[in-house]
C-alpha positions as CSV (number, residue, x, y, z in Angstrom):
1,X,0.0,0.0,0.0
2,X,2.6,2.1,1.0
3,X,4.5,1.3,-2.2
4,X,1.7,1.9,-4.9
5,X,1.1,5.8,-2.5
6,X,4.6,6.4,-3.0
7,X,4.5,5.8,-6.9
8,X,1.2,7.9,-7.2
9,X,3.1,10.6,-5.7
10,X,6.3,10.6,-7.4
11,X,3.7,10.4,-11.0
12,X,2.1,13.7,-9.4
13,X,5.6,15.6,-8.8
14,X,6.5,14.6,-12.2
15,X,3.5,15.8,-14.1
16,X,3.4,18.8,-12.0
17,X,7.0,19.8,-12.9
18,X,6.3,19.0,-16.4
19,X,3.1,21.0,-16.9
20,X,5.2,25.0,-16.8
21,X,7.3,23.7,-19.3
22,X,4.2,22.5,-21.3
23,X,2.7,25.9,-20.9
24,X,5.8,27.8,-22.0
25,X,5.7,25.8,-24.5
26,X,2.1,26.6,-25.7
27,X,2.9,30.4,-25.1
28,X,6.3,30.3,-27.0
29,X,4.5,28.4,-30.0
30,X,1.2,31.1,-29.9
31,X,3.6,33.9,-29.7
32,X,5.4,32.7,-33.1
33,X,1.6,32.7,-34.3
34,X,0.8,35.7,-33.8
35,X,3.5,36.8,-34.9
36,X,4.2,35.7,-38.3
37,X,1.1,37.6,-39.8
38,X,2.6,40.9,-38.5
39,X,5.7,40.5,-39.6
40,X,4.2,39.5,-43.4
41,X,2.5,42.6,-42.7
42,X,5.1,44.7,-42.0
43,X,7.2,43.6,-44.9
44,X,4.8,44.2,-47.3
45,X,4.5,47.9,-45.6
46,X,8.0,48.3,-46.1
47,X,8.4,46.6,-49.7
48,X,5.2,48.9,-50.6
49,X,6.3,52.4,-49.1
50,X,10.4,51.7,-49.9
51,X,10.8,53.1,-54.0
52,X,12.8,51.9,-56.2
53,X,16.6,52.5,-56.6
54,X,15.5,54.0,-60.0
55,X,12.6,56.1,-58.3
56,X,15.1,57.2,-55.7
57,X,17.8,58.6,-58.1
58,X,15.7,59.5,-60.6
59,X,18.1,58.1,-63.3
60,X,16.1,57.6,-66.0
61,X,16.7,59.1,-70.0
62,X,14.9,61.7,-71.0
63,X,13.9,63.6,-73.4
64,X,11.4,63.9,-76.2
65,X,13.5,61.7,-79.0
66,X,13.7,58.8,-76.1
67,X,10.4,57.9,-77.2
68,X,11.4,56.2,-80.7
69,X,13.4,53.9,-78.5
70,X,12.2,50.5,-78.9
71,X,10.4,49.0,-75.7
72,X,12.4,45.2,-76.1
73,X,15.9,44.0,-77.5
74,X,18.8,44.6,-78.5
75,X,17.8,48.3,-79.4
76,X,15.8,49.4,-76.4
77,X,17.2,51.2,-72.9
78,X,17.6,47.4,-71.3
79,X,19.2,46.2,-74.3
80,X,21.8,49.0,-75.1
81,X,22.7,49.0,-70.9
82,X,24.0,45.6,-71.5
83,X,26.1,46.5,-74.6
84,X,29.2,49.0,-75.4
85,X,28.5,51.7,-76.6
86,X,29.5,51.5,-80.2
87,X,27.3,47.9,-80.4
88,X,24.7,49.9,-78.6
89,X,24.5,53.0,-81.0
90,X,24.6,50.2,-84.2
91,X,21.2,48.4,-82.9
92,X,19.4,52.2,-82.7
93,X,18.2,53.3,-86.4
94,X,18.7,56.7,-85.6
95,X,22.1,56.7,-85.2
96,X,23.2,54.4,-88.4
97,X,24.7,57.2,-90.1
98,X,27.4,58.0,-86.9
99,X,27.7,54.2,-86.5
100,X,29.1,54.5,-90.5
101,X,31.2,57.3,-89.3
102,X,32.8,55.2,-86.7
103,X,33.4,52.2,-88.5
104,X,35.3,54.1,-91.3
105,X,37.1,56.1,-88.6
106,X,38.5,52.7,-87.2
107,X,36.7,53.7,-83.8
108,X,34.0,50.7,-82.7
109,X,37.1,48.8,-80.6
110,X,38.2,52.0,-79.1
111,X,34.6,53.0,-78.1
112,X,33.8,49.7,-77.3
113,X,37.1,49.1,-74.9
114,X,37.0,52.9,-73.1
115,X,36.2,52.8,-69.7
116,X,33.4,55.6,-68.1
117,X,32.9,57.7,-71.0
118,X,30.6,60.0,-72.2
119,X,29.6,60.3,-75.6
120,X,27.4,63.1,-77.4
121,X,25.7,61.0,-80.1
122,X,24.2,62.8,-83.0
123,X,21.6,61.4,-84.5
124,X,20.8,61.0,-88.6
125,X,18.8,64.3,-88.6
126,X,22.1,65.9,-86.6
127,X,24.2,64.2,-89.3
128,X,21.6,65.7,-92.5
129,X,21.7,69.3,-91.4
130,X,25.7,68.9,-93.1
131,X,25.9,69.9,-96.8
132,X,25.8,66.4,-98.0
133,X,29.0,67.3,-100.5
134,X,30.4,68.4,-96.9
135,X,29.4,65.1,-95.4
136,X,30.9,63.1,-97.8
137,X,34.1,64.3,-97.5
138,X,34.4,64.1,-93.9
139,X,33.2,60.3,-94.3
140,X,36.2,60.2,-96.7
141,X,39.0,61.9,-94.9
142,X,39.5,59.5,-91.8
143,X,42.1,62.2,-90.0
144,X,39.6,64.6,-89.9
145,X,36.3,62.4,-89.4
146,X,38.7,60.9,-85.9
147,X,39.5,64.7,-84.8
148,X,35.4,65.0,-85.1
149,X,33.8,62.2,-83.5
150,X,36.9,62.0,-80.4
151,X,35.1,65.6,-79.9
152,X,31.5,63.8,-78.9
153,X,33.4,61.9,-76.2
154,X,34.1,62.7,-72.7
155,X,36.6,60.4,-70.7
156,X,34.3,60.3,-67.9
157,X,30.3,59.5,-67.1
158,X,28.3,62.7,-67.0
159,X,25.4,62.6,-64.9
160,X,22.4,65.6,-66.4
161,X,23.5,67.9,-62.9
162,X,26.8,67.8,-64.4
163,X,25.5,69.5,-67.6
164,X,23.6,72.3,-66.0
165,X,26.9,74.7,-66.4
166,X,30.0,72.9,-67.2
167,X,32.4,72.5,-69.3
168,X,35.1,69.6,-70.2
169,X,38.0,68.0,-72.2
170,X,36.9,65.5,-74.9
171,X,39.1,62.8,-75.8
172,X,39.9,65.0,-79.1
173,X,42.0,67.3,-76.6
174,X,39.0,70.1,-77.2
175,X,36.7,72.2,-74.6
176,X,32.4,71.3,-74.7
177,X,30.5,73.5,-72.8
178,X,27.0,72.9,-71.2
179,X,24.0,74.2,-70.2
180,X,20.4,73.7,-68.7
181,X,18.5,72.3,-66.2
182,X,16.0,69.3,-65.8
183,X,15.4,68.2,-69.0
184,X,16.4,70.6,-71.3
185,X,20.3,70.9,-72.1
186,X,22.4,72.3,-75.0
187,X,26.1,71.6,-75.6
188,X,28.1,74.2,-77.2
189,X,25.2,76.5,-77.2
190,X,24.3,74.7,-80.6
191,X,23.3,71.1,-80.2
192,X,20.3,70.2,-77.8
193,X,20.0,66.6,-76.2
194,X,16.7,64.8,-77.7
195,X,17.6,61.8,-75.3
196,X,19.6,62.0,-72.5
197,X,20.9,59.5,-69.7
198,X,21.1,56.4,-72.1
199,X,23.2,54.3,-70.4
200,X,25.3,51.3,-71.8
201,X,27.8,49.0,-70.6
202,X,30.4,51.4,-70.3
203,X,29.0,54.9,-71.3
204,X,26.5,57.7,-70.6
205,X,25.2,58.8,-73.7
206,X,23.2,61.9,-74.7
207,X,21.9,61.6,-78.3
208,X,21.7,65.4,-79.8
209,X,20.2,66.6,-82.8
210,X,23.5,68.8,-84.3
211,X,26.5,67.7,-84.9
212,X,29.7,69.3,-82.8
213,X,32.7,70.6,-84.7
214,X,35.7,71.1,-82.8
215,X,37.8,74.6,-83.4
């Protein structure tokens, strides 16, 4: 009798030790419950009211000729970002007739190769305000068709704020000056950016609608 007391008694200690830890348990796995739908919550708060990196910087081209880009491939914003920028300029129409110019200046490799340029690309329309007589024998005089497209290239990546009043050394050993603000810029007081902020593997490129002629 004595023996089967004792045993009842030891099975109540046991059980009653047990039972906090049971109940910490319980809480511990209600807490993580209740929990879990307010974290979700809260991430999806923060994904929702955290912009973009591109909404942040506001680094996107501009400009009314930035329309005409294609939306997909090889030949829209995505595409040319992954390309340099001579292969870039050769998958946009609008710039065939300076992609002709640089392949008979012997420039794609050395576009192409540069590191953090920027380069002022004219466009066909920039390139058809030239006498055609004129034009042709630019095309045809490589010395002074290099000394002309060098001039449309900065050795570093100009952001637009950079533009707003500056002024820098192209790769042709010449001066460009800029101007403006937001979205409306002018180089050399002449040419004015139709699509600015194109980026590509290795340059920022602002397409204008004259051509620039070094002094």
């Amino acid at each position: 009798m004595n023996s089967l007391k004792f045993r009842r008694t030891a099975i109540a200690v046991v059980a009653a030790a047990a039972l906090p830890f049971s109940l910490a348990a319980c809480s511990d796995s209600g807490d993580d419950a209740k929990a879990a739908p307010t974290t979700a919550a809260e991430e999806a708060t923060t994904e929702q009211s955290t912009p973009s990196e591109e909404t942040m910087t506001g680094d996107q081209p501009f400009g009314p000729a930035c329309a005409g880009v294609p939306k997909e491939g090889a030949g829209s914003f995505d595409g040319m970002a992954k390309d340099p920028v001579a292969t870039a300029a050769s998958n946009n129409p609008a710039l065939s007739t300076l992609v002709t110019a640089v392949k008979k200046a012997d420039l794609v490799d050395t576009l192409n190769n540069a590191e953090n340029i920027t380069v002022f690309a004219p466009t066909n329309d920039a390139f058809a305000k030239i006498p055609e007589a004129d034009l042709n024998k630019v095309l045809n005089d490589k010395e002074q068709l290099t000394k002309i497209l060098t001039y449309h290239v900065v050795g570093q990546k100009l952001t637009p704020q950079q533009l707003e009043d500056g002024s820098f050394e192209t790769l042709q050993k010449g001066m460009i000056s800029t101007k403006g603000s937001g979205e409306d810029y002018t180089v050399n007081d002449t040419s004015k950016v139709v699509c600015g902020n194109v980026k590509t593997a290795n340059a920022n490129v602002y397409i204008v609608d004259t051509v620039l002629m070094p002094k």
